[in-house]
TORKE-50181 format. One record per residue (C-alpha): residue number from 1; x, y, z. Coordinates in steps of 0.5 Angstrom, whole numbers. Each point is the difference from the previous one (the first is absolute). Layout:
N
  nr    c1    c2    c3
 NUM     X     Y     Z
...
end
This chain:
591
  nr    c1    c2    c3
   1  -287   172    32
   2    -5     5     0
   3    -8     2     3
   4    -5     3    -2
   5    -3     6    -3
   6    -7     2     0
   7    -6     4    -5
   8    -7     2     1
   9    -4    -3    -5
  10    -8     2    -1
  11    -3    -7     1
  12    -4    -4    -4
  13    -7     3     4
  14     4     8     0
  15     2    -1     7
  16     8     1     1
  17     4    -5     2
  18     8    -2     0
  19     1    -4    -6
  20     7    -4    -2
  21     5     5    -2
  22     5    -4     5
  23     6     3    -1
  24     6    -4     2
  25     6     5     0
  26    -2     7     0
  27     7    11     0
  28     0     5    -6
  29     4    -2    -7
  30     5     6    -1
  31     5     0    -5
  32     7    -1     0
  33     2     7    -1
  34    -5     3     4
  35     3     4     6
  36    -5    -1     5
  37    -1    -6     6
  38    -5    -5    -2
  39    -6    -2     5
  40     4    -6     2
  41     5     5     3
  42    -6     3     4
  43    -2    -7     1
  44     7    -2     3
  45     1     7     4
  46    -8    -1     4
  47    -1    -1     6
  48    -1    -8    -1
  49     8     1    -3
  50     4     3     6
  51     5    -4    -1
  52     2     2    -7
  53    -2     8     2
  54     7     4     1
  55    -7     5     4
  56     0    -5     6
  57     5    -4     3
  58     1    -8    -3
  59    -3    -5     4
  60     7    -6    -1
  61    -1    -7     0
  62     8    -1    -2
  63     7     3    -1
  64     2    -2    -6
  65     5     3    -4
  66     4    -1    -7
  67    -7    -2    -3
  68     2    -2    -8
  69    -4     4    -5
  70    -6    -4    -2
  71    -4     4    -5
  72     3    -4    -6
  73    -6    -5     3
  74    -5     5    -1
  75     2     1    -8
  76    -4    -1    -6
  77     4    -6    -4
  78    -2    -4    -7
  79    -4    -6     0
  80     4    -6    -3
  81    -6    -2    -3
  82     4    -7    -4
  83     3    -5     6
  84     7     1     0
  85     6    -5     3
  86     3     1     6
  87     7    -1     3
  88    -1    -6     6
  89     5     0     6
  90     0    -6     4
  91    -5    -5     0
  92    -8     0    -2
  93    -3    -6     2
  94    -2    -5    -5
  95    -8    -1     3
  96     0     7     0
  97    -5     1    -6
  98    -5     6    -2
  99    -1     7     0
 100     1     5     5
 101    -5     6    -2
 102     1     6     3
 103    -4     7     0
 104     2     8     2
 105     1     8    -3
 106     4     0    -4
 107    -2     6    -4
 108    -1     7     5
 109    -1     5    -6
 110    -3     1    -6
 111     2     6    -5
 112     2     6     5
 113    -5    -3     6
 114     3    -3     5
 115    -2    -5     7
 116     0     2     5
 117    -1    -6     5
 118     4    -8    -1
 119    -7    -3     0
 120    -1     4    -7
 121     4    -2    -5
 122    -3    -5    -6
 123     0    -7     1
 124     7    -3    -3
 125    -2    -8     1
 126     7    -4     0
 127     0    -7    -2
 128     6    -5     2
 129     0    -7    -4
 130     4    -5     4
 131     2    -7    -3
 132     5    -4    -1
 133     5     4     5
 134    -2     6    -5
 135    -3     5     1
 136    -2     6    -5
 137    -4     6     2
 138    -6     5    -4
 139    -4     6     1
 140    -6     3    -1
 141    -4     7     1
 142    -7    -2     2
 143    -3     3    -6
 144    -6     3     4
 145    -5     5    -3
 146     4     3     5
 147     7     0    -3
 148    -4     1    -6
 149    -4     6     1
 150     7     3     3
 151     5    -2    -6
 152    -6     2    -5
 153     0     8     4
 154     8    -1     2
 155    -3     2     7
 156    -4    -2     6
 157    -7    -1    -2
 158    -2    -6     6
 159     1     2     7
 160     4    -4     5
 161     1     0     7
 162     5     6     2
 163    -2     3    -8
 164    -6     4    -2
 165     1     1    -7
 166    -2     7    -2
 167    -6     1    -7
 168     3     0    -5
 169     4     7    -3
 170    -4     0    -6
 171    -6     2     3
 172    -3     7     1
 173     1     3     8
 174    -8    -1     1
 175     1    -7    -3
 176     6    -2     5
 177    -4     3     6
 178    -7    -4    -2
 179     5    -7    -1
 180     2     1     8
 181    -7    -1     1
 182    -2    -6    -5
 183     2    -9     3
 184     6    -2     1
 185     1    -7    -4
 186     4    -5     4
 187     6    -2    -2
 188     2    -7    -3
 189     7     2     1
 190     1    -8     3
 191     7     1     2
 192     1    -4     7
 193    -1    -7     1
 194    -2    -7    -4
 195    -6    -4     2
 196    -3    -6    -2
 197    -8    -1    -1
 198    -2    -6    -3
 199     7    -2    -3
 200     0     6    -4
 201     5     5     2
 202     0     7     1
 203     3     7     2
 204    -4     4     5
 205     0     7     4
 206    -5     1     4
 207    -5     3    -4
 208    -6    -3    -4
 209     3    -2    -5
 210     6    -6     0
 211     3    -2    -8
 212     0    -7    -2
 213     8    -2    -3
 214     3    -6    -4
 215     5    -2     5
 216     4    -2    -6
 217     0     7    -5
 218    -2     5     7
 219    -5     2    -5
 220    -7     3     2
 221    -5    -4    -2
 222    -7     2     4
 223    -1     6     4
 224    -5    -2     6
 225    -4     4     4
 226    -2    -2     7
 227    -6     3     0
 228    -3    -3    -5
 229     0    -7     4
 230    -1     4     7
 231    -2     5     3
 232     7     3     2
 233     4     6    -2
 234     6    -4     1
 235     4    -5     3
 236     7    -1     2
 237     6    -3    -3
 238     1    -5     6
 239    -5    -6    -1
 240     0    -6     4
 241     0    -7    -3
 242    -3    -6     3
 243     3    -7    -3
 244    -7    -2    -5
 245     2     7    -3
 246    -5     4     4
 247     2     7     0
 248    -2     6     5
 249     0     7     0
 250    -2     7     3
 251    -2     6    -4
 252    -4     6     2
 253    -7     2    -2
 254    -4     8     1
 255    -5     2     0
 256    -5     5     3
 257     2    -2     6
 258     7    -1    -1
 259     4    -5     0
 260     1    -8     2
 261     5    -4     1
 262    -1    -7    -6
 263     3    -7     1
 264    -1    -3    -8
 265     0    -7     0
 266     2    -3    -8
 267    -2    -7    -1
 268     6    -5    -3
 269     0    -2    -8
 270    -6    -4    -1
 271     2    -2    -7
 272     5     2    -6
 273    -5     4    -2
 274    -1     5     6
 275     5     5     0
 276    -4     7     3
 277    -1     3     7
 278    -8    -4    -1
 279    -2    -4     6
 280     4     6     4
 281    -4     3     7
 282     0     3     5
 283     1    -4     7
 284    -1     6     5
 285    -1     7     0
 286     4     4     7
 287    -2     7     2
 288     4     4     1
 289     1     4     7
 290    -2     7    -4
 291    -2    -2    -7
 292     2     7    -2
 293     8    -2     1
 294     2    -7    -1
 295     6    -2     1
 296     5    -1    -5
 297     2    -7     0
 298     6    -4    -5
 299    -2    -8     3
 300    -3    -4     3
 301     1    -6     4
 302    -2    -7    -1
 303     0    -6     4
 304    -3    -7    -1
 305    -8     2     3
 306     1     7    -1
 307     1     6    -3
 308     4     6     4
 309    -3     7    -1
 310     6     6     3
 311    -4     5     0
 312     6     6     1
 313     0     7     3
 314     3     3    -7
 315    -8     3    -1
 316    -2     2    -8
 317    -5     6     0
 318    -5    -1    -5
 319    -2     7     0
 320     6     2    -1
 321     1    -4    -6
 322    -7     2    -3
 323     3     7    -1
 324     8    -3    -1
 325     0     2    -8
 326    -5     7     1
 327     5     3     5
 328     8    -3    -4
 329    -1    -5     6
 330     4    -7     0
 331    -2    -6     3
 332     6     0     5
 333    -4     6     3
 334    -7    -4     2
 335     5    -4     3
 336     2     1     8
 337     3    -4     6
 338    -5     1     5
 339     4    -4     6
 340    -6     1     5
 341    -3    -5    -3
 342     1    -8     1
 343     2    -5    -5
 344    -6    -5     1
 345     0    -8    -3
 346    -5    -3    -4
 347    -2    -6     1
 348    -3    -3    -6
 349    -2    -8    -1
 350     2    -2    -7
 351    -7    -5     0
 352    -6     4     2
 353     3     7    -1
 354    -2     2     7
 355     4     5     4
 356     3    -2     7
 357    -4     4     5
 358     5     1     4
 359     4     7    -1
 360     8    -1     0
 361     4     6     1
 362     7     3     2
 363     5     6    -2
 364    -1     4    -5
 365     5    -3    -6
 366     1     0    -8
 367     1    -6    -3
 368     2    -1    -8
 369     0    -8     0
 370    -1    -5     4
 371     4    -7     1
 372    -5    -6     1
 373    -5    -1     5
 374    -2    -7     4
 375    -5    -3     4
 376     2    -3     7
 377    -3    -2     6
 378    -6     4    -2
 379     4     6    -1
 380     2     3    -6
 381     7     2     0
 382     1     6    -6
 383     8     3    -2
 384     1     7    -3
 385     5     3    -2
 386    -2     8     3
 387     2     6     3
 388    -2     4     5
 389    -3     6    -5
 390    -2     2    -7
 391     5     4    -2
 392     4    -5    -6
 393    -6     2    -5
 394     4     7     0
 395     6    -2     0
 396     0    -3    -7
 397    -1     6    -4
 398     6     0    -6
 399     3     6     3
 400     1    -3     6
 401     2    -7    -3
 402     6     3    -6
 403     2     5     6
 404     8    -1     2
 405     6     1     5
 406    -3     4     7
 407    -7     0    -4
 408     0    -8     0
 409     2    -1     6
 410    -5     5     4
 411    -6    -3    -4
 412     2    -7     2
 413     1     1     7
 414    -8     2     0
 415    -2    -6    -3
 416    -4    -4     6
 417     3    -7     0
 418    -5    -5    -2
 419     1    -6     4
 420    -4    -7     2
 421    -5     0     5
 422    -4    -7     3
 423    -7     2     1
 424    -4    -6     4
 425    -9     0    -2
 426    -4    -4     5
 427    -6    -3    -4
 428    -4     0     7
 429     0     3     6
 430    -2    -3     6
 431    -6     4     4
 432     2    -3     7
 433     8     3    -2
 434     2     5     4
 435     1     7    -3
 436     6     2    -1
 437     3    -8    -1
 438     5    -2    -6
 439    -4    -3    -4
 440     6    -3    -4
 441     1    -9     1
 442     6     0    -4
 443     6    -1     4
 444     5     2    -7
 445    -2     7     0
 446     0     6     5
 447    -6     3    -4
 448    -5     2     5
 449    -9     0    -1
 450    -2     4     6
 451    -7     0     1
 452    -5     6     2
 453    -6    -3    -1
 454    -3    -6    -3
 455     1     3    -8
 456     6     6     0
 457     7    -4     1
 458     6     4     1
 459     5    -2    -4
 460     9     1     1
 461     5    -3    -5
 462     6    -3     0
 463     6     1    -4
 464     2    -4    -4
 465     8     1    -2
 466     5     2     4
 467     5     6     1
 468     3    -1    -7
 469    -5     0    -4
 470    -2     7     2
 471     7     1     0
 472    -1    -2    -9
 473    -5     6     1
 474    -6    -5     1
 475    -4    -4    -6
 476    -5     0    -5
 477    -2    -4    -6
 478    -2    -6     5
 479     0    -7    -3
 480    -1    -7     1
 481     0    -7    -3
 482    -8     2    -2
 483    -1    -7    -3
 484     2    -3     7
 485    -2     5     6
 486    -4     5    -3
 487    -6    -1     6
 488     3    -5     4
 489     5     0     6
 490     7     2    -3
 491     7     2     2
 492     4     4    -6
 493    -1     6    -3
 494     5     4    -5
 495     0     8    -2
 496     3     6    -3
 497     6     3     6
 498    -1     8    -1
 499     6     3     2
 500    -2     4    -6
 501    -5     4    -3
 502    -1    -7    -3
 503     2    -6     2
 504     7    -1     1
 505    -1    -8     2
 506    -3    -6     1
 507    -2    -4     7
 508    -2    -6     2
 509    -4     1     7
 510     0    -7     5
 511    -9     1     3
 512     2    -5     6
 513     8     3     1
 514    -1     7    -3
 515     7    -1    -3
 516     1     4    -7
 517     5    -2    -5
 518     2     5    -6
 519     3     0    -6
 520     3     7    -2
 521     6     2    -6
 522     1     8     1
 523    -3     4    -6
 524    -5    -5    -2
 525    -8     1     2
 526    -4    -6     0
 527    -8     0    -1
 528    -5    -4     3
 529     3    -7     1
 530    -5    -6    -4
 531     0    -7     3
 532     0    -6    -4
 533     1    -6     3
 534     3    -7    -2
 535    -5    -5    -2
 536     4    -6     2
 537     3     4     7
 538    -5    -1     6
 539     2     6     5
 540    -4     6     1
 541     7     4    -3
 542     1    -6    -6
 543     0     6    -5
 544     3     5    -4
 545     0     9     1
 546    -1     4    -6
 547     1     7     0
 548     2     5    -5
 549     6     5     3
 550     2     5    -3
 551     5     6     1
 552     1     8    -2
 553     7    -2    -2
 554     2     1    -7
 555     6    -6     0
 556    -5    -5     4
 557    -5    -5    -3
 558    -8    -1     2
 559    -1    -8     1
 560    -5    -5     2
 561     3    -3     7
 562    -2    -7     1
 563     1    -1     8
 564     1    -7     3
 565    -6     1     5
 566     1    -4     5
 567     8     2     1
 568    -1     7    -3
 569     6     0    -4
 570     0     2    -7
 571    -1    -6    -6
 572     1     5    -5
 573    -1     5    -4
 574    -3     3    -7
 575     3     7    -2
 576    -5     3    -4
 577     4     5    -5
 578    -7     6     1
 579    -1     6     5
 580    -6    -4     3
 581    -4     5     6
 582    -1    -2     7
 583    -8    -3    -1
 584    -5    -3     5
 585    -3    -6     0
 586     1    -7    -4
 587    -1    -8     0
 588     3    -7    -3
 589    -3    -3    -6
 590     2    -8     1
 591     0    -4    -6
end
């Protein structure tokens, strides 16, 4: 999770130009036992946090009371770097067979230097090996130039996104100054997602630069830098994956005009021998609407034919960013939700590259994740999980996220609810339809394309789900049976509940009914639920969940849950004898 930062650089014929410094995390180190507020608590007291500052009055979006403590989620643990069994209750499936791999922060300081935000902390990458009806668990820090540079100072060395390391205290007062003004690196602390390229597999955030891992040993093998194959300054933890293997991207790129929006294109392996990001390209370069402050985007959406651009109203000011470091700024403070902005689509198509001249706009909204797009009747339907503004960055300070009793329970009542929204994109526009028609033939959805003229289409969603899921406190960490439905029409999608801080649940969204299933235990938190189908069932639902749930409470163990995912009833259970933090994001190696 993450965006990008910014440095001036002298070109290659004298000229300045922005140069690739992307930065994906960015609020001042300060030591445990300094008596002073760190940045972040300006950050979280700006104008952009009114719902978190005591100065102004709180913006509620609920009222719940009695929230439990979750700050043990937030708390540096041990690796488990040797498998070690697990305790099994119920029934694990004998088809069940392979290694669910799962990434996230599990380290948040570093000698008396602390985090300041969850998307921080260093990648802890878990591993669950599942065979025979047995499962046994490992981990591993990424062993990043990252993580080694900050264990070999015993401090923050690499920036993050809510954390600016500080020079180095050794240095003389000039020395320290001089350094505010030097690049800043960016940095391959990779701790969000799995991703596939090629066959082989890799942990990524969304900087330059990703790690290539033995699924089997959780080992680095490689550091790759995306730079070297495009020309990009990042690129998402998010891709999108057609059947022959085909894998796409999106990434920034500056320069001394600022800044555009990349779709990458990485071929499929063409032989055992080609396991590097060569033969990777961009398909299509999107300007932004001011190339001084584009928007900060997590994912992308993809159909059969096309890739769906969300260009959102969470504004990145590049001229702020150049000068973060000089002025002891963090990157949250170049970012800004600017809601007199519209959230506009992108339509892209995946075989020319060509972008739809046709400008798809609607309310101004944040999404994180989206859930599938499909093609149907010359229409492309996207589903999101959004909320109505940006303000969930700031909520995931580690202040807010390890605060307890009346604290907890404020905090949370700011939090938006991200919920499912339907959105319907014309391909073509009919020139002798009327202005102000609908433009949406589907008879399944009440999402409107309304028409103002021949290339702008004003767009309204539909929700998704019904009071009960708001009642769960929304849903994040979308998935779908990706194998079978990514792209194509689908009916089913499942998620985290947070009635929490974090996840407190699983759901089952019906797409055609809008009826939720859930399952909840009190005291357990579980993470984003990881479809794995039955290779012998024929349903879109023939499958399992798996999710890892933890819990604050010292006398209740974490556990693997394996969930029926037609009937949403637990199979069983894999209680695993390690704390293990909340992380984000994971995927199933089949065997």
């Amino acid at each position: 999770m993450a965006a990008a930062l910014l440095v001036w650089r002298a070109g290659p014929r004298g000229g300045v130009l922005l140069n690739k410094a992307l930065l994906a995390r960015s609020a001042i180190v300060c030591s445990a036992s300094e008596q002073r507020h760190p940045l972040a608590y300006r950050i979280h007291t700006s104008p952009r946090s009114l719902a978190l500052s005591g100065r102004k009055q709180l913006r509620t979006f609920s009222s719940r009371k009695g929230l439990e403590c979750i700050a043990p989620f937030f708390s540096t643990v041990e690796e488990t770097p040797r498998q070690i069994p697990t305790r099994v209750k119920g029934h694990i499936p004998q088809w069940l067979k392979g290694k669910l791999l799962r990434n996230g922060p599990g380290k948040f300081e570093f000698g008396k230097d602390q985090y300041n935000h969850w998307f921080d902390g260093a990648a802890l990458l878990h591993q669950f090996t599942i065979e025979n009806g047995a499962v046994v668990y490992q981990s591993k820090f990424l062993r990043s130039d990252t993580y080694i540079a900050n264990s070999q100072k015993n401090r923050i060395v690499a920036s993050e996104f809510g954390t600016l390391a500080m020079p180095d205290p050794c240095k003389s007062i000039f020395e320290r100054f001089m350094s505010r003004f030097e690049a800043m690196d960016s940095t391959d602390n990779c701790n969000v997602n799995y991703v596939v390229y090629k066959g082989d597999y890799y942990v990524s955030t969304e900087t330059n630069f990703m790690h290539k891992v033995d699924v089997e040993t959780l080992e680095s093998k490689e550091k790759v830098n995306w730079t070297k194959y495009v020309a990009v300054n990042g690129a998402t933890a998010h891709p999108h994956y057609d059947p022959d293997g085909t894998a796409y991207n999106m990434g920034n790129s500056y320069g001394k005009h600022g800044s555009n929006y990349n779709i990458i294109q990485v071929p499929p392996q063409s032989s055992p021998e080609d396991t590097s990001l060569q033969g990777a390209r961009i398909l299509c370069t999107i300007q932004p609407k001011d190339k001084m402050k584009p928007s900060y985007y997590h994912s992308f959406a993809m159909s059969k034919n096309y890739v769906i651009f969300i260009e959102l109203p969470l504004k990145i000011n590049l001229w702020k960013l150049i000068t973060a470091k000089s002025f002891g700024k963090s990157f949250l403070d170049g970012i800004r939700w600017e809601p007199q902005h519209h959230t506009r689509f992108h339509v892209v198509n995946k075989l020319t590259g060509e972008v739809s001249p046709i400008q798809y706009r609607t309310k101004p909204f944040m999404s994180f994740h989206q859930i599938n797009a499909f093609e149907d009747q010359g229409c492309i339907i996207v589903d999101l999980c959004c909320q109505d503004s940006g303000g969930l960055v700031d909520i995931f300070l580690l202040q807010n996220l390890r605060k307890a009793g009346e604290a907890v329970d404020q905090v949370y009542n700011s939090m938006e609810r991200s919920l499912p929204w339907r959105f319907v994109l014309p391909l073509h526009v009919d020139p002798s339809s009327p202005v102000g028609q609908n433009l949406n033939p589907l008879s399944y959805t009440s999402a409107r394309a309304v028409k103002e003229t021949d290339r702008k289409i004003w767009c309204t969603y539909e929700n998704l789900n019904g009071e009960d899921l708001r009642e769960a406190g929304g849903v994040e960490f979308p998935q779908i049976n990706y194998a079978r439905c990514n792209g194509v029409k689908y009916r089913f999608f499942y998620g985290t509940g947070f009635g929490s801080m974090v996840g407190d649940s699983l759901v089952k969204i019906d797409t055609t009914t809008k009826e939720m299933k859930i399952w909840k235990e009190k005291g357990m938190y579980p993470s984003e639920p990881v479809f794995v189908p039955d290779p012998k069932a024929t349903g879109e639902d023939s499958g399992v969940l798996l999710s890892v749930v933890i819990t604050p409470n010292q006398n209740q163990s974490t556990f693997l849950l394996v969930l029926d995912a037609e009937k949403f009833t637990e199979l069983g259970r894999a209680e695993v004898p390690v704390q293990i933090p909340y992380g984000f994001h994971g995927i199933f190696v089949q065997r």
